[in-house]
C-alpha positions, -999 to +999 in steps of 0.1 A: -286-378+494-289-416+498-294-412+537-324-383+535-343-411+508-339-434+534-349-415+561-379-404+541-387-440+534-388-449+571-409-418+581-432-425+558-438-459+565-437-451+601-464-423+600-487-441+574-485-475+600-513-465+623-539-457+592-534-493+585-539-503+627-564-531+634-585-523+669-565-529+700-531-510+689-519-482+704-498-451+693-470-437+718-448-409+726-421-404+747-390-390+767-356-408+773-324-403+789-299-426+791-261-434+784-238-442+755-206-462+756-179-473+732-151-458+708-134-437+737-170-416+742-186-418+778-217-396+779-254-390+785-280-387+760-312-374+753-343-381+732-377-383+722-396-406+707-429-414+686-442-447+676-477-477+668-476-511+682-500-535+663-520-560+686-506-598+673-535-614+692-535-618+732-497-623+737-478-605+712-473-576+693-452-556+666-442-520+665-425-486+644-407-462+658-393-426+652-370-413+674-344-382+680-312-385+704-285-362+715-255-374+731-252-344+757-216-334+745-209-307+722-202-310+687-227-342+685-261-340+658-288-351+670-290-384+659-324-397+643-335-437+640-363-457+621-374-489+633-391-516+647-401-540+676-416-567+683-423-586+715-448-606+740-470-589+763-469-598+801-498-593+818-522-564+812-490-540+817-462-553+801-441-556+768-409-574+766-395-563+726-363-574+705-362-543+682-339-531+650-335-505+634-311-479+612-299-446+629-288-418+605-270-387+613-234-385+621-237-424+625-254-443+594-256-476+604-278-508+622-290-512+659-306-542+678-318-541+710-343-550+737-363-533+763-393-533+783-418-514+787-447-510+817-479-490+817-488-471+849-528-469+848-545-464+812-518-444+794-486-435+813-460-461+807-421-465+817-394-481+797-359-493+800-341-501+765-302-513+754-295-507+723-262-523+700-252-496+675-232-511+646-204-489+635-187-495+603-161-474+602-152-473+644-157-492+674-199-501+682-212-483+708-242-494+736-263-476+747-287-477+777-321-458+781-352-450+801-381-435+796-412-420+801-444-417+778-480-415+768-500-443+752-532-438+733 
């Protein structure tokens, strides 16, 4: 029960976020595959992912995220995450993020990462992410990602 009050905590906050948006942030979805590593398991994932990014001026910004992934290996749930970023922009294209968060599911525990993330033209954009999964209970796992999604 504890980990669906959380989870609805985090969606909320995460889907109220852009109501609140000054001008100049964007919302995003997206696509991802990538690869997970640690505690014996080897494999390739799969997800999707929603999220806002709030403008910090001409050089920075601050973002929420929703997101589903599937390690592409039966008996694996999907595995869902709340959380954040933030990071400078480079250039008129480019976001460099540190970002956090809590992944529930089968795992229940922290992440940190970093990515980057570059638009192609006015809304496609292309990512690459790592991500540091803390596991409590086995071995942490990495995981590597990349993208593709639609800014607006």
């Amino acid at each position: 029960m504890k980990k669906f009050a959380v989870a609805a905590a985090l969606l909320s906050a995460a889907v109220s976020v852009p109501a609140m948006a000054a001008e100049g942030g964007e919302a995003r979805v997206e696509v991802r595959g990538g690869y997970v590593t640690g505690s014996g398991l080897d494999d390739a994932t799969l997800g999707v992912a929603a999220g806002y990014d709030f403008d910090l001026g001409s050089t920075a910004f601050a973002g929420a995220e929703v997101a589903g992934d599937k390690v592409l290996k039966s008996g694996f749930d999907v595995q869902f995450s709340a959380g954040g970023r933030l990071g400078a922009k480079l250039g008129d294209a480019g976001k460099l993020y540190a970002a956090g968060g809590y992944t529930f599911s089968d795992i229940d525990d922290p992440y940190i990462g970093a990515g980057y993330q570059h638009k192609f033209g006015n809304n496609l954009y292309g990512k690459v992410e790592y991500r540091h999964q803390f596991i409590g209970n086995f071995s942490d796992f990495d995981s590597f990602a990349a993208g593709v999604g639609f800014a607006f």
